[in-house]
Structure formats: structure tokens, C-alpha cells
C-alpha positions as CSV (number, residue, x, y, z in Angstrom):
1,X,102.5,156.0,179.6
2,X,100.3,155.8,182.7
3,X,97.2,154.2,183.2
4,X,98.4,151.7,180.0
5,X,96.7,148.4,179.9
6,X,98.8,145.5,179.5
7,X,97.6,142.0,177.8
8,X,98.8,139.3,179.0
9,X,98.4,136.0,176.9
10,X,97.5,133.6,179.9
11,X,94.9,131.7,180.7
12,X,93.3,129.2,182.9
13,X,91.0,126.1,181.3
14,X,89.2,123.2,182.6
15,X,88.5,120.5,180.5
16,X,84.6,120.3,178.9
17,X,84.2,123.8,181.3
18,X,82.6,127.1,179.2
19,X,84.9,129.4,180.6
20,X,88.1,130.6,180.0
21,X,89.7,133.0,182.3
22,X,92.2,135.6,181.6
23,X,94.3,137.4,184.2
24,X,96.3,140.5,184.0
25,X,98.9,141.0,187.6
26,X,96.0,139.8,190.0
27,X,92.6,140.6,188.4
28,X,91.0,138.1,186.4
29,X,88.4,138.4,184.6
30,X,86.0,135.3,183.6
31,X,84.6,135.0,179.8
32,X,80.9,132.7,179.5
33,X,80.8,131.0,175.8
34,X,77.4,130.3,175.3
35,X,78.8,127.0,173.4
36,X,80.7,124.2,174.6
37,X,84.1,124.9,174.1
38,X,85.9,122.4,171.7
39,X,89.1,120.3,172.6
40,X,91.6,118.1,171.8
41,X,93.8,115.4,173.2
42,X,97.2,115.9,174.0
43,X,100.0,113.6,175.6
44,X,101.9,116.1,177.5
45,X,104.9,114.5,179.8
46,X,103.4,111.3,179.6
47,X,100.3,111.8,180.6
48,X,96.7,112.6,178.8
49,X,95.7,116.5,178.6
50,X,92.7,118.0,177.1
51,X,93.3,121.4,176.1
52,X,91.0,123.9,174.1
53,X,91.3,123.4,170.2
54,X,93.7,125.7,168.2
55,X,96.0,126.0,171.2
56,X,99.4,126.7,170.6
57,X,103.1,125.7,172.1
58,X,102.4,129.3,173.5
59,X,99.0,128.6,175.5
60,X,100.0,125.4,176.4
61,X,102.9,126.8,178.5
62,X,100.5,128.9,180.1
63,X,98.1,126.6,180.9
64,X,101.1,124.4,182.5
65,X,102.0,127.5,184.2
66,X,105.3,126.9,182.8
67,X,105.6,130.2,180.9
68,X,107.9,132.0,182.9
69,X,110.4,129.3,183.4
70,X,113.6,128.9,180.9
71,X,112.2,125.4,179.4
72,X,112.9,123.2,176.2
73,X,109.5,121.9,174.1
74,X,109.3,119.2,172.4
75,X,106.6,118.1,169.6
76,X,106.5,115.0,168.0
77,X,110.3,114.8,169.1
78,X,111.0,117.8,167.5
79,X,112.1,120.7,169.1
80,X,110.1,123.9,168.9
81,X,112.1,127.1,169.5
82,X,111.0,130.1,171.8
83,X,110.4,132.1,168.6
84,X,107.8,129.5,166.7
85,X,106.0,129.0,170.4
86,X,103.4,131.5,169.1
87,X,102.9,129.7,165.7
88,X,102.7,126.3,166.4
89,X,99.1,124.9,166.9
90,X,98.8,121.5,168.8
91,X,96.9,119.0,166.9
92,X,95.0,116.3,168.5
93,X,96.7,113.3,169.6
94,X,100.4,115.2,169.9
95,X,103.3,114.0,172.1
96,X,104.6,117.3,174.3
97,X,107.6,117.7,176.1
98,X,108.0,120.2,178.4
99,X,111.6,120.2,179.8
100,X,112.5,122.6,182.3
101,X,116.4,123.7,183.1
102,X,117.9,122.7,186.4
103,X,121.2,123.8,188.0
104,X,123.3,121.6,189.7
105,X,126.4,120.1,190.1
């Protein structure tokens, strides 16, 4: 189908910012909520993140910009697979793991 449009489900956040940016291939396109955006705190790889409320395993990959890289995720030491990445909504105060594959020898 030409001329389709194709979501992509990334995104870029700053902490305590009101914008949210999504990007499709190289435009991006940035989104104004007239509120301040509400967050919660995460440990990810040992260190403090703030990341927008009712993020999932899924966004949080993004946001890491580890989403196109074969990785293991860990929640709360347990594992979440590829296929629950989607339904699994961080909750304040989680420990993530985000372990990526390397080669070697």
C-alpha cells in the first residue's frame, strides 16, 4: 500500500518536561500537554530514572533506546519475556534490568 503511515511506538521524555515526542523514520513530531506530566521512580541498572506514569517494559526500552537490540529485562528479578513487554506497566519504586547480548569468545 503506498503512501501508508506507519506508527511507531517510540518516544523521547525528559523528566518534569510537558512534552513528549514521537518519531516515525526521521520526522518527529512534538505533543504540548497543557498539564504536568506525571512520573514515577524507577531504579533501572542501578541507577535512579524518572519515567512518565503507566509506562510499560515496552516504552521503557524505547526511552533507553534499547528497543532494537536483542536484550534480557528483568523486573523485580523476574524476567519479563518479549511477548509481555507490551503488558507490563512499571510501578514506582521498581528494580529494571536491562541486559543486552554480547558475542565473544
Amino acid at each position: 500500500m503506498a503512501g501508508a503511515i506507519t506508527l511507531v511506538r517510540t518516544f523521547h521524555f525528559e523528566a518534569n518536561a510537558e512534552h513528549v515526542y514521537l518519531s516515525s523514520g526521521t520526522k518527529q513530531t512534538g505533543y504540548h500537554y497543557p498539564f504536568p506530566m506525571s512520573t514515577i521512580g524507577i531504579i533501572l541498572n542501578g541507577e535512579r530514572r524518572e519515567i512518565p506514569a503507566g509506562a510499560t517494559v515496552a516504552d521503557l526500552l524505547c526511552i533507553a533506546d534499547a528497543g532494537r537490540q536483542p536484550v534480557a529485562v528483568v523486573v523485580n528479578e523476574n524476567i519479563v519475556r518479549p511477548d509481555q513487554r507490551d503488558s507490563c506497566i512499571l510501578q514506582d519504586e521498581d528494580q529494571v534490568e536491562i541486559l543486552v547480548f554480547a558475542g565473544g569468545g
